[in-house]
Every structure is written in C-alpha cells, then in structure tokens.
C-alpha positions in Angstrom: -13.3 42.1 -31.7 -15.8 41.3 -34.5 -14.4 40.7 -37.6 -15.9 42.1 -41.2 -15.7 40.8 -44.6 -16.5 43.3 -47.5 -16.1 41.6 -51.3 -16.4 44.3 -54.5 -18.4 43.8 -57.7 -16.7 43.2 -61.0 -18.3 40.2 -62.6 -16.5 37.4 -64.0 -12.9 39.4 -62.3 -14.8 37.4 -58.6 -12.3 34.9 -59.5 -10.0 36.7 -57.7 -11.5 37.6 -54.0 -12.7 33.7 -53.8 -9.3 32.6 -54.4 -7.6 34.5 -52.1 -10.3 33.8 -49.8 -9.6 29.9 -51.1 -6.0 30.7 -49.4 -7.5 32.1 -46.3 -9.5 29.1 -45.7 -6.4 26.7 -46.7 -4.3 28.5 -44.6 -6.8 28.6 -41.2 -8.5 25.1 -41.6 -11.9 27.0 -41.7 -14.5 28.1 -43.3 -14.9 31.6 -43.9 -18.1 32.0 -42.5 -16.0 30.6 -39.3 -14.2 33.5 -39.2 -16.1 36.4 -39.9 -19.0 37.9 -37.6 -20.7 40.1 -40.8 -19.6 39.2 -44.9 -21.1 41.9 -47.2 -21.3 41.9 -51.4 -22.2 43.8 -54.2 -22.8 42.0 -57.5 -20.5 39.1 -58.0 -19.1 39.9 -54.4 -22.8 39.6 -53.3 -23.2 35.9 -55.0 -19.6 35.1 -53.1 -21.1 36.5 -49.8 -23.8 34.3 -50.3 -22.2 30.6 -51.5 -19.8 31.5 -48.6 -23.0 31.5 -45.9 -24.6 28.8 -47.9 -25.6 25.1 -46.0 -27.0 22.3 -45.1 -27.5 21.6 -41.5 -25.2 23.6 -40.4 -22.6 22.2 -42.7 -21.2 24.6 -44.9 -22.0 24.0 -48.8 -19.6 25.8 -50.6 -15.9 26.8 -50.1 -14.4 29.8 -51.3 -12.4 27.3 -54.3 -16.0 26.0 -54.6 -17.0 29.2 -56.3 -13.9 30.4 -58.0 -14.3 27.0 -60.2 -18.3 28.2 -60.5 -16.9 31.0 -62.3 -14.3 28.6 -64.4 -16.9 26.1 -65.1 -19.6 28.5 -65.4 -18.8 31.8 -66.6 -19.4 31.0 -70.6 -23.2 29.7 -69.8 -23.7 32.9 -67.7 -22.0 35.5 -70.5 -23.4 33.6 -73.3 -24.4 36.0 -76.1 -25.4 33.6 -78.6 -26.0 34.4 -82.3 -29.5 35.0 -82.4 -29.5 36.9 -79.0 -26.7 39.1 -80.9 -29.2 40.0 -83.8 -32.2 40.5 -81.3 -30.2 43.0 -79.1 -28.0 44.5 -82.2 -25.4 43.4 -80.3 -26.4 45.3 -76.7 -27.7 48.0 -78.4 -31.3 47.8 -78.2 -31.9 45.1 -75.7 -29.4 43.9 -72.6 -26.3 42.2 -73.8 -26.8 38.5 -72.1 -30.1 36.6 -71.6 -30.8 36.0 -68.1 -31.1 32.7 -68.6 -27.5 31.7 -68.1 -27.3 33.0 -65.0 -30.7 32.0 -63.8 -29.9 28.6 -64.5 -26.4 28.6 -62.5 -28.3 30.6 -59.4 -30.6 27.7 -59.1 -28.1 24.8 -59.8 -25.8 26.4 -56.6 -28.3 28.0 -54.2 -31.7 25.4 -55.1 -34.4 27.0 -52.7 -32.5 28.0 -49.8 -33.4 31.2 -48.0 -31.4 34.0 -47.4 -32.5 34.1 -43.5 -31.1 30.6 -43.3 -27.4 32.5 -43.5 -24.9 31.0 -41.7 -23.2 34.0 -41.0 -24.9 37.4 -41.3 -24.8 38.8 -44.6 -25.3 42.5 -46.7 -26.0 42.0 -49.8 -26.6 45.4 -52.2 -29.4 45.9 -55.2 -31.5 49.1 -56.3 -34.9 49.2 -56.9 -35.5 51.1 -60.4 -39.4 51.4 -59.9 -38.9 52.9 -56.4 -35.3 54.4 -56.9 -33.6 53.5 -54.3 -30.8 51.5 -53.1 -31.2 48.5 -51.2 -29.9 46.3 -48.3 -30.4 42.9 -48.6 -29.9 42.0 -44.6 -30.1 37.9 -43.6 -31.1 39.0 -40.3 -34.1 41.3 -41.6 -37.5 40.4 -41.3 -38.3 42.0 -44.4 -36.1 39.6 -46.7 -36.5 37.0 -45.0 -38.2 34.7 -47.4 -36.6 35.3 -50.0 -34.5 32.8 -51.9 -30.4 33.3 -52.0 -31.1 32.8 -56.1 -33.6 36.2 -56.1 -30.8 37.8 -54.0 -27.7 36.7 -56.1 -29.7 37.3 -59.4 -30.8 41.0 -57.8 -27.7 42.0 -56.5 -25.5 41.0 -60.4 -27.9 42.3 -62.6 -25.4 45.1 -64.5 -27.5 47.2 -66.1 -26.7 46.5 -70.5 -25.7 43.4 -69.5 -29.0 41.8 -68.3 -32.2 42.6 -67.6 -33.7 43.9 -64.5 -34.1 41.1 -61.8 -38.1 40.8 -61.0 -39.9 39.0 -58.4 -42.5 39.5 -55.8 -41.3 40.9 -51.6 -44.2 40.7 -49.5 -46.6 40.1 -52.1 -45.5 42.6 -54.0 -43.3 42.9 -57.6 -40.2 44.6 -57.2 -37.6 45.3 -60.3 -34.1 45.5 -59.4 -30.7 46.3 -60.7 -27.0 45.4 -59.9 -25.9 47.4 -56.6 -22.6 48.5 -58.5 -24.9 51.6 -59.5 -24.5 52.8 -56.2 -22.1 50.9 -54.4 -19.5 48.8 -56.2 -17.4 48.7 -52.9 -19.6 47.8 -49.6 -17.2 47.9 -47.2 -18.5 51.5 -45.6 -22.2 50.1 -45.6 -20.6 46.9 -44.0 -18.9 48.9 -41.5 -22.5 50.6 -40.6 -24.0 47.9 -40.5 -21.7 46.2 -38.0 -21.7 49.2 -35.5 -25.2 48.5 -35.5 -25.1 44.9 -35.0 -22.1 44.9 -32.3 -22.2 48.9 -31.4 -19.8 48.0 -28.0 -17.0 46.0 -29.9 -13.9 46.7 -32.0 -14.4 46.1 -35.5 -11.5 44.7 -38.0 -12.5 45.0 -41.7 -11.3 43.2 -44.4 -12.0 44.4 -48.0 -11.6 42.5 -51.3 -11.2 44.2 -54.8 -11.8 42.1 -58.5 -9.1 43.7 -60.0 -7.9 47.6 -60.5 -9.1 48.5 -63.9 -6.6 49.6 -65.9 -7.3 50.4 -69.7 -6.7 53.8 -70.4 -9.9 56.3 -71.7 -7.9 58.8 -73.8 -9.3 62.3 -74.3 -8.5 61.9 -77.9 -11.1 59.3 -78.2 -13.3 60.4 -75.6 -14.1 63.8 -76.8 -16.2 63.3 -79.3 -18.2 60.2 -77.6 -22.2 60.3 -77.2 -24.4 59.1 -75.2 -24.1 55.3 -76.4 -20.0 55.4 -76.7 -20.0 56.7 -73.5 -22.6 54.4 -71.4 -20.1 51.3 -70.7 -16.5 53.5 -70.0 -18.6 55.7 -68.0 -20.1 52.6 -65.5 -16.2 51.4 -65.1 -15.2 54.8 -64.3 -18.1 54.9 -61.1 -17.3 51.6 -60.4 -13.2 52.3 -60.1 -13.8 55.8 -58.2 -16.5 54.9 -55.9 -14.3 51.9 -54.8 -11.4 54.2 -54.4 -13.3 56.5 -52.5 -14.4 54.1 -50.0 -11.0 52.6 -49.8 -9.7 56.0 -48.7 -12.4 56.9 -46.0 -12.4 53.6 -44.5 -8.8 53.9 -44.1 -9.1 57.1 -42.3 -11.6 55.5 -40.2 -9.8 52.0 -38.9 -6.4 52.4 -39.5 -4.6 49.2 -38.6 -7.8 47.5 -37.9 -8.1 48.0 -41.8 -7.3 45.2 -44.7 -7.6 45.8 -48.3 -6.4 43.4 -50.5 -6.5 44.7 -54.4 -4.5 44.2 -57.7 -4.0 46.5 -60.7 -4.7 44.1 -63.6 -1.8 42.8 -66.1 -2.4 40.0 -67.5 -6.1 39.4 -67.3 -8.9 41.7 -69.1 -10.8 44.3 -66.6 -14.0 43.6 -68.4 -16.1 41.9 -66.3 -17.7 39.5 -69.0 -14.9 38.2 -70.8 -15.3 34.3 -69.7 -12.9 33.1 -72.1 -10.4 30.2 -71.1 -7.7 32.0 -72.0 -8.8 35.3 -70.0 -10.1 32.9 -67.1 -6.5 31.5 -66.9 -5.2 35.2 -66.4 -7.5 35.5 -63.8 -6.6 32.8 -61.7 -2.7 33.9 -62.3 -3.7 37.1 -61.0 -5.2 35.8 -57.8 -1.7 34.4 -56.9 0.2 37.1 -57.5 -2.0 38.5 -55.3 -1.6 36.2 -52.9 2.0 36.2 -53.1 2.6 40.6 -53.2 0.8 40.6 -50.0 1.9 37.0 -47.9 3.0 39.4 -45.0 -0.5 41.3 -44.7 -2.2 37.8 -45.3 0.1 35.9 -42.9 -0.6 39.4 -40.1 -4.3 39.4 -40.8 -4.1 35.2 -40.5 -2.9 35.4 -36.6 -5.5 38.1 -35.8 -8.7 36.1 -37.4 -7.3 33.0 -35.3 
C-alpha cells in the first residue's frame, strides 16, 4: 500500500494541519516524510509539503512542530501591512495588500537554496501561471522543475491573489509569473490521488487529507445583494476556496472509501481569515488544532496502526 498526504491552503489557518501532523510524528517516532510515499500542497499546505521534504544529508530539517512555530514566530513579518504600505495600496485597494517582502524573507531564512528535486519524499505542489493561464504542477521528480529553488516554489504556490503580488522568476531560461494555486485548487487531494496512480499504477493507495479550518462566517443576502465588484472580490475567493474543497472531499470519498482520511474542523474560536497573525488569533489556532486532535483520537489512533 502507498500511502498519500494531501494538506489544503488557508494561509496563516496551516497552523493547524502541521500540528496535527506534529501529533502524528509524536505519536509514530517519525518523520512524516517516513511515512508517506507522495505529500502534495496548495498554498500554505504547499510550504508544509515542502519544509516536511526539506534536508540535509538525508537528515530531515524540519518537523511538522518546526513549522507550526514558523507560523507563530513568523506570521506578523509575513502579513505585515505597515503604515506606508497601507497608504500606497489604499489599504488593498489599488495595490496587493502585503509586500512580498515578508514572506520572501521567511522563504529564504527556512528553505536557503535547496532545490525542489532534492525532496526527500516526492512532492505536488500547485501554482497558476497568469501569463500562460494555466494551472500548474510543481512535481520534485520532474525534470522540468528541477532546478528550481523550494523558496520560488513556496513563494509561487502562496501567492493569494490581493494579498501579494504575483510570484516571478525565470524556468528554463524563461520568466514565468505565477499566482497562488487556491485559484484552482485549494484542496489537492484528487490531483494527489492522480498523481500517485501514476507513480505506483499496481498498488493500493490510502489518502490522507488535511483541511486549515471550515470557514464559517456567514455572507447574508441582506448584505450581499447590493455588493459590487470590489465588495465582492474577497467573500467570493473564500466561497471557491470552501466549495472546491468540499467538492473534492465528497468525490474522493466516493472513490476510496475506507482507504480515505480527512481530518477538518469548523472554526470556533479562531478567525477563518487567513491573514489574521495576531497573538491572540494565533493562540486560537493552536487551541483549534487540539480539539482537533482530540474529536478525532479514534480515526488518528486507526490511521496510526495502518501508516506503521
């Protein structure tokens, strides 16, 4: 049986898939990239999939607690919308929210210059190219990506459209701009499940699929029926991002029945926006991840004895 790992978007709400990944790796006494054959990610579940493959002689660099406490330690330097960036935008208005620069700078403090190829564990990682319009695959194993840094991955794969700019740098020799995969694909875990019927086409396949967080706040019509183009542009990208993750949710379940693990939480105490990096909002998060952890021991504890 090869074993799949699938990790949604949802921005500074990855707290919560590497914690309960943090359990996993608590619980078996390995790393994640132990465990899985395949370990896909779109946006902030694209960075995890990465730090999770990252190292250094074959020793892995990063666990999954690693990279929740990048989040903690790092989430106000990569959603920092500082005063004069506010007045320059008109507040997200006419210019992306954040500067890149926050995140830049975390993308190179965690991944340096290590290439993708160097994976320790094959990895997916999703992006869309706005010049040519379509949606793309970052694949470890391709020759195509090959030399390209994790950092230009991880900075391809989050970049939310209004909330920073475009990702741009050369593949092949040539300049490519790209966006945060969300647009297409907030929830992987279908093109992960391709992807590994390709790579292992004889063997049983056992999914696992990690959501940030079920958004929760309530659009009413009241207030929606009179919204533009500019009220509308941020509600509307959490709508695709909630349904297309549902949607995949229910196909893949139709697909692998028991062979099928989806671990998500509808959001109580902690905010569904995906930049709110405040402590207080970080806390929530972390609370959230163990209420996870503790709604579904019996699923963990089953899925546990089959990874082992």
């Amino acid at each position: 049986m090869k074993k799949v790992l699938s990790i949604d978007g949802g921005g500074i709400r990855g707290i919560i898939p590497a914690l309960l990944l943090a359990h996993i790796e608590n619980e078996s006494k390995k790393p994640i990239a132990e465990l899985f054959d395949l370990i896909a990610g779109t946006s902030t579940g694209g960075i995890l999939a990465l730090g999770l493959t990252q190292h250094n002689e074959g020793k892995i660099e990063y666990s999954a607690l690693d990279l929740a406490n990048l989040y903690k330690d790092n989430g106000q330097t990569i959603f920092n919308n500082s005063f004069w960036h506010k007045v320059e935008s008109l507040s997200g208005f006419q210019d992306e929210k954040f500067s890149a620069d926050g995140i830049e700078s975390v993308l190179e403090q965690y991944f340096k210059n290590h290439l993708i190829k160097e994976a320790k564990t094959p990895v997916l990682v999703t992006s869309y190219d706005i010049e040519q319009r379509q949606p793309i695959f970052f694949k470890s194993w391709k020759e195509q990506w090959a030399e390209l840094k994790i950092r230009q991955v991880a900075r391809a794969t989050s970049a939310a459209p209004t909330y920073f700019e475009p990702a741009y740098f050369e593949v092949g020799g040539k300049p490519r701009a790209f966006v945060d995969g969300g647009v297409f694909i907030n929830n992987p875990a279908m093109s992960a499940l391709v992807e590994a019927k390709k790579l292992f086409p004889d063997e049983e396949i056992l999914l696992v699929s990690i959501g940030t967080g079920e958004q929760t706040e309530t659009i009413l019509y009241e207030n929606a029926k009179d919204w533009g183009k500019v009220k509308w542009l941020v509600p509307l990208m959490s709508c695709m991002f909630d349904g297309m993750s549902d949607a995949v949710n229910y196909q893949i379940k139709q697909l692998l029945n028991e062979n099928y693990y989806r671990f998500q939480i509808k959001l109580t105490k902690a905010s569904d926006q995906m930049d709110l990096a405040s402590n207080e909002n970080i806390q929530n998060l972390f609370e959230e991840a163990d209420l996870l952890i503790e709604q579904e021991k019996e699923q963990l504890k089953q899925l546990l004895d089959i990874i082992l």
